[in-house]
N, C-alpha and C positions, 0 to 999 in steps of 0.2 A: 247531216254533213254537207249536202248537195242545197241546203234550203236556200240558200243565195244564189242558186243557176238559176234553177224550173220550180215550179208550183210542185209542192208534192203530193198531189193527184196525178199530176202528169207520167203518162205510161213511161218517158225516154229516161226518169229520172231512174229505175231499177235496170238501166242500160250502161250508167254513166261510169258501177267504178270498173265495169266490165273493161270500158275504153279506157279507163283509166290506165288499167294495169297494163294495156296493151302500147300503151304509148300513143294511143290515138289522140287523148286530151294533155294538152298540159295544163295542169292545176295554176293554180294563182301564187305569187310568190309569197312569202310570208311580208307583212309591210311591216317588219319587224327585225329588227336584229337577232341572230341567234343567242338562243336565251344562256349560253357558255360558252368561254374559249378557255382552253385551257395551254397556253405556250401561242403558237402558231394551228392549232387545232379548233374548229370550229364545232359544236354540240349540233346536229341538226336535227335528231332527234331522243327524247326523250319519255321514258318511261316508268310509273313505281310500278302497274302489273300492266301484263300484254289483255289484250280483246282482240275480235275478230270480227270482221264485215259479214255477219251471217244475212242470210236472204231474208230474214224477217226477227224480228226483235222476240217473236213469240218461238221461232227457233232456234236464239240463242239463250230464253230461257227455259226452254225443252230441254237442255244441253246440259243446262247449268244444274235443272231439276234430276236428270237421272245420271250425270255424276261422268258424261263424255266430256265437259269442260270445266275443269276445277281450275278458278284462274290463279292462283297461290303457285302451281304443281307447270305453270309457264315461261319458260326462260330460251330468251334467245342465244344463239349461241355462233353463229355461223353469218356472214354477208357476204356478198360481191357483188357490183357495179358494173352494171353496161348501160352507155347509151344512159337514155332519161329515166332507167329503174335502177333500182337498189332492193336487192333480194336478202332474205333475213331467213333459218333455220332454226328450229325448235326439236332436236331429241328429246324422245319421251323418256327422259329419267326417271316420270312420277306419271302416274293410272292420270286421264283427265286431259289430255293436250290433244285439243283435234285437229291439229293443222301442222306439219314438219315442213313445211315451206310455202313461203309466203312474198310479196310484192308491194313496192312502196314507190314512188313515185321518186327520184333523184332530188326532183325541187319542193321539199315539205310545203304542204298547203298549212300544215298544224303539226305542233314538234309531237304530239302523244297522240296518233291517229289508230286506229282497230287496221288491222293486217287484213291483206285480200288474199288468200289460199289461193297457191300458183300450182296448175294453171289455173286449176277451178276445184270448185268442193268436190267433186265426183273422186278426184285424185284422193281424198282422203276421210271418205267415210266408208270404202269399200274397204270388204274384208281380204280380199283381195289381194294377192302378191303383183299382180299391173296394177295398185297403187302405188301409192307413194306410205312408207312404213316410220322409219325412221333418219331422218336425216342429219349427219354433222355439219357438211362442207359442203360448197357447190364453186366452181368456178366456170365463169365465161370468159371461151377461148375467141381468138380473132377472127373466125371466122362466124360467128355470130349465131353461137350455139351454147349453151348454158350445161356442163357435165355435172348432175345429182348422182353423189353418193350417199347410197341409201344402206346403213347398217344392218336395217333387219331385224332391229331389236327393240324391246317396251320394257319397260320397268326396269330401266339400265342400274338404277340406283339402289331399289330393293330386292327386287328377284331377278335377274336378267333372263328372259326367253327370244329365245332365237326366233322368231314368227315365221321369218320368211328370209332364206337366202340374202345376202350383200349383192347386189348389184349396183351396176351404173345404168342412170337414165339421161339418153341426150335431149333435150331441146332443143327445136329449131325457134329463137327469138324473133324471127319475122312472123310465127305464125301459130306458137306457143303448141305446139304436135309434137309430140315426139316420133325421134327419127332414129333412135337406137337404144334398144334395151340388153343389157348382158350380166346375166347372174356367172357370180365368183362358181369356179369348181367346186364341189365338194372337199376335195383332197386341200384347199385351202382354205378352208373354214374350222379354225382350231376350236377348239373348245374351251368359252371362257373367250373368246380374242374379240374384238371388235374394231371396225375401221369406223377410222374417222378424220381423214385429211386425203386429200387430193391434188393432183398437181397437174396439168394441163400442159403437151408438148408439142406446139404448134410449130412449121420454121418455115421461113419463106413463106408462107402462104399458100402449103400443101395441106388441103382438109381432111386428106387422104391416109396418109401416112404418119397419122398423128399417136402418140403413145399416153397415155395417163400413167401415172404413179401413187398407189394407194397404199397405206400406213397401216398396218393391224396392231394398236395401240398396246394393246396389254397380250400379244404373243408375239412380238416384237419382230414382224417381216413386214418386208415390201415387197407388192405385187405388180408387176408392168403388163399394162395392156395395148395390146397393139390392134390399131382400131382395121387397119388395116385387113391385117391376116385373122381379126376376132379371136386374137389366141390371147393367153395371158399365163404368167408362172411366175412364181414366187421364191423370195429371194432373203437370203437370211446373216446375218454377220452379228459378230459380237460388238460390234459399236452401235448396233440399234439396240442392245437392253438398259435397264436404267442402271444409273450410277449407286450402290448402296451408301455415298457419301451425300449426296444430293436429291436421299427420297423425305426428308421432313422439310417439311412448310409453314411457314408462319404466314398471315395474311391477315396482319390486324388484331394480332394475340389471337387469333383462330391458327389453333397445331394442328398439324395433320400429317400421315404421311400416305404417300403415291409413289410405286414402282409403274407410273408407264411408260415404258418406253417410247421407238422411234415415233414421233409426232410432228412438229415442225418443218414443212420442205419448200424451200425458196429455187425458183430455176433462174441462171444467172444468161445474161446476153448470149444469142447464139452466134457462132463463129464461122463464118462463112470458108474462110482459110483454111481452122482446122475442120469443119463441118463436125463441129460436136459444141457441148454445152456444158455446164458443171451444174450436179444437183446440191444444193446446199441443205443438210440434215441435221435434225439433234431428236435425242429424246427429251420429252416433257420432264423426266426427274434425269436432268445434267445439267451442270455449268461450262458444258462446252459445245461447238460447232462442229460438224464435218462434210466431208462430200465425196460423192464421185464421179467421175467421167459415164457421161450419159450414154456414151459409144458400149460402155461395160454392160450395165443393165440392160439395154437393147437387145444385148445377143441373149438369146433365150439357151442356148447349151451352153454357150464361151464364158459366162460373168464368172465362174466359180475357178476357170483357171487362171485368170489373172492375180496376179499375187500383189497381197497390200495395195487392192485397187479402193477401199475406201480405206479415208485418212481422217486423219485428225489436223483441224487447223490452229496454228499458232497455241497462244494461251488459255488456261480456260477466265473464265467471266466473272470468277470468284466466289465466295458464299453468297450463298440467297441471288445465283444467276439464273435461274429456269427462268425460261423464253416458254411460250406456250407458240404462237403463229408466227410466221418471218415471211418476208416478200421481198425480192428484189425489182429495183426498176432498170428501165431498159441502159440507164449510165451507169448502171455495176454499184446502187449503193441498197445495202440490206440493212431495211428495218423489223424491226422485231418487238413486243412484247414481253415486257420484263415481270410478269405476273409475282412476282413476292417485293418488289420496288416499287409500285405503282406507275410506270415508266415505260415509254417508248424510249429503245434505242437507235442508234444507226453507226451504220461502218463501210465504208469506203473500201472496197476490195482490191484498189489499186495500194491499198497501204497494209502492212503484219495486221493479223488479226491477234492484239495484243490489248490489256485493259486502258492502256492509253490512247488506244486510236479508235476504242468505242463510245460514241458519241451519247449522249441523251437529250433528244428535242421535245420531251414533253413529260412533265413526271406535276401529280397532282394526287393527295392521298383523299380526295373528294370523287373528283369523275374518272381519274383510273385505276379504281379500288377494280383487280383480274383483268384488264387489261384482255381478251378470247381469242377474238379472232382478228386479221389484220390482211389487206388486201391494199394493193397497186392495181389502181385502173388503166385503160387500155387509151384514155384523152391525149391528143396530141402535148397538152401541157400535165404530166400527170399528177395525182393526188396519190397521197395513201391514207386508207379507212382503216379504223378501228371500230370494232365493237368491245365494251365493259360489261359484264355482267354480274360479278360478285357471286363467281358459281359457288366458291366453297362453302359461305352461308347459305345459299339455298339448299346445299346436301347438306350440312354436317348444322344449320340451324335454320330457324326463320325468316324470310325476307321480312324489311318493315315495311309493309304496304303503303305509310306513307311517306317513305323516303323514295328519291329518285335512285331505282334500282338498275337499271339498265341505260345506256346510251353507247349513238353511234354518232361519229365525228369523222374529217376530216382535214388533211391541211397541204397545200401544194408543197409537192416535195422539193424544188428549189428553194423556199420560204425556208422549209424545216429543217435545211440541213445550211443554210445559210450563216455566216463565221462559225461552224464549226467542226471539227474534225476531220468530220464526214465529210466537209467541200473539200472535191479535187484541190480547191486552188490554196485550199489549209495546209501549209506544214509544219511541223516545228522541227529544231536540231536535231530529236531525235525519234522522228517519226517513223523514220527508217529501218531503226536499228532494233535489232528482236531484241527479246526478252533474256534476261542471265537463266541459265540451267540452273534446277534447284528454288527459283524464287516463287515455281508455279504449285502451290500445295494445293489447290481443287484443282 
């Protein structure tokens, strides 16, 4: 990989992707155009199966021989973006994945490169609960710390065992240490439940008093953790279970169905005036959006006596709407993951969330066959990331090894949402105007 730096006899060369990952090198740019665009979306990396930067080629086919790395049984599933890296996650749904979080460089040297295990191998061959176990999500907050939510769990897909309690692990990204560990309570650790989304609540640029929000997908709560007081308690509503209208799936004549619940959570601009923020929520089997007042959730005794404090917004999204990731950027507009459409959406939150005023800047039944996960970076000019993975054929059939199965893109989100909808400076006559009661059947 390194054969165009140093001679590879030279010692510095098993140093390099060390610096790599650390941001200390920048790689070379590609002298190549990226090899897709799909709308205003640029392909920058691509995948048919994952590998990984093992220390020696003799032990990744040690790996491969006693059955720690089966490459078929690896799918990325999770990214986020700081700065010059771009972090990628791997849940073990299948026996064989030996790495749940991994590091890539922002500016691809090469679109199909082996993944560097973040922060380093030690983190994921120990049996260990101060490993790293299983991971869905990761986001990096503004204060330049990377929050790992770590499930807990192997063989998500066949057997599911619980290994090792849910926690969160912080990152400190200047210096890849971690600086806070915190396993979930027992009392919320359901049985059968597993998280897998996170949400990061940074404001002002208080490192201190910052709160996470985590998703137990298929026991349908949300947990707040307040990094502060180290406390955390969970929270429960009938609008995080799933829709019984909106649990089949179709993805390419692949049927399926899924009751998971609450999954998707976008944080919208914070308010200095009101000093609160709106958390924008759905489950994974719905065709519709909601939220609440983040002031609610925060009080650890008070959220339960507020009444109709989480809502339902406008319309729903229609048949075949599940959204799997959503993100808002800092000018209030949410995009989302249209996983049964093959489609990125978006929607302008200054306008009814109705099916006329939800946008789609990117739809391709090629590169966004599941559409996964989806992130807004923290650049003063911002981008939003997708990653594709085609999970339901890797559970429910075969990936085709030589087709390009996974890829992660991006496109500036001025570009993306540029004549439509979504631009503030879009209106039409009746942009305004809700919807008739009665016309909303999902």
């Amino acid at each position: 990989m390194f054969s165009t730096l140093v001679h590879k006899n030279d010692p510095i060369a098993s140093l390099l992707p060390f610096f790599l990952q650390l941001g200390l090198l920048d790689p070379p740019h590609l002298d190549h155009e990226p090899p897709e665009r799909t709308g205003p979306f640029r392909t920058w990396y691509q995948w048919k199966t994952l590998d990984y930067d093992y220390p020696s080629e003799i032990d990744r086919l040690a790996a491969i021989d006693n059955e720690d790395f089966i490459p078929k049984n690896n799918l990325p599933l999770g990214l986020e973006v700081y700065k010059n890296r771009l972090f990628v996650t791997m849940p073990k749904w299948k026996p064989g994945v030996p790495v749940t979080l991994a590091v890539l460089p922002r500016k691809p040297k090469h679109p199909s490169p082996k993944l560097v295990p973040y922060p380093n191998w030690d983190y994921h061959i120990t049996e260990s609960c101060e490993g790293l176990t299983s991971v869905f999500r990761v986001q990096a907050d503004t204060c330049g710390r990377l929050w790992v939510l770590d499930s807990g769990q192997i063989d998500i897909s066949i057997k599911p065992k619980q290994v090792c309690p849910p926690q969160i692990v912080v990152f400190d990204l200047a210096t890849d240490k971690p600086v806070l560990r915190y396993e979930l309570p027992e009392e919320f650790i359901k049985q059968d439940g597993l998280f897998t989304n996170i949400a990061v609540d940074v404001r002002d640029g208080d490192c201190v008093n910052v709160h996470a929000y985590l998703t137990d997908v298929w026991r349908y709560g949300l947990v707040v953790f307040s990094m502060k007081r180290m406390r955390s308690w969970r929270i429960t509503d009938h609008l995080f279970y799933p829709d019984p209208l909106s649990a089949a799936y179709n993805v390419h004549g692949l049927e399926f169905e899924w009751v998971d619940g609450i999954f998707g959570l976008a944080l919208g601009p914070y308010s200095r005036k009101a000093q609160d923020r709106i958390l924008y929520f759905h489950p994974m089997s719905s065709f519709r959006e909601f939220y609440v007042k983040t002031s609610v959730i925060c009080n650890e005794t008070g959220w339960n006596d507020v009444k109709d404090a989480f809502k339902v917004i406008g319309q729903s999204r229609g048949k075949f709407g599940h959204v799997s990731a959503s993100g808002m950027d800092r000018n209030g507009i949410l995009f989302f993951n249209m996983v049964t459409r093959d489609s990125i959406g978006c929607w302008d939150s200054r306008k009814p969330y109705k099916r006329d005023n939800l946008g789609i800047v990117a739809k391709s039944t090629k590169t966004l066959v599941f559409p996964n996960d989806l992130k807004i970076d923290n650049e003063e000019r911002q981008s939003v990331w997708v990653l594709s993975n085609r999970l339901p054929f890797y559970l429910y059939r075969n990936l085709n090894k030589n087709d390009i199965n996974f890829r992660i893109m991006s496109a500036y989100v001025d570009e993306a949402i540029t004549d439509s909808i979504c631009d503030p400076d879009i209106k039409r006559f009746d942009t305004f105007k809700t919807y008739p009661d009665g016309e909303d059947c999902y």
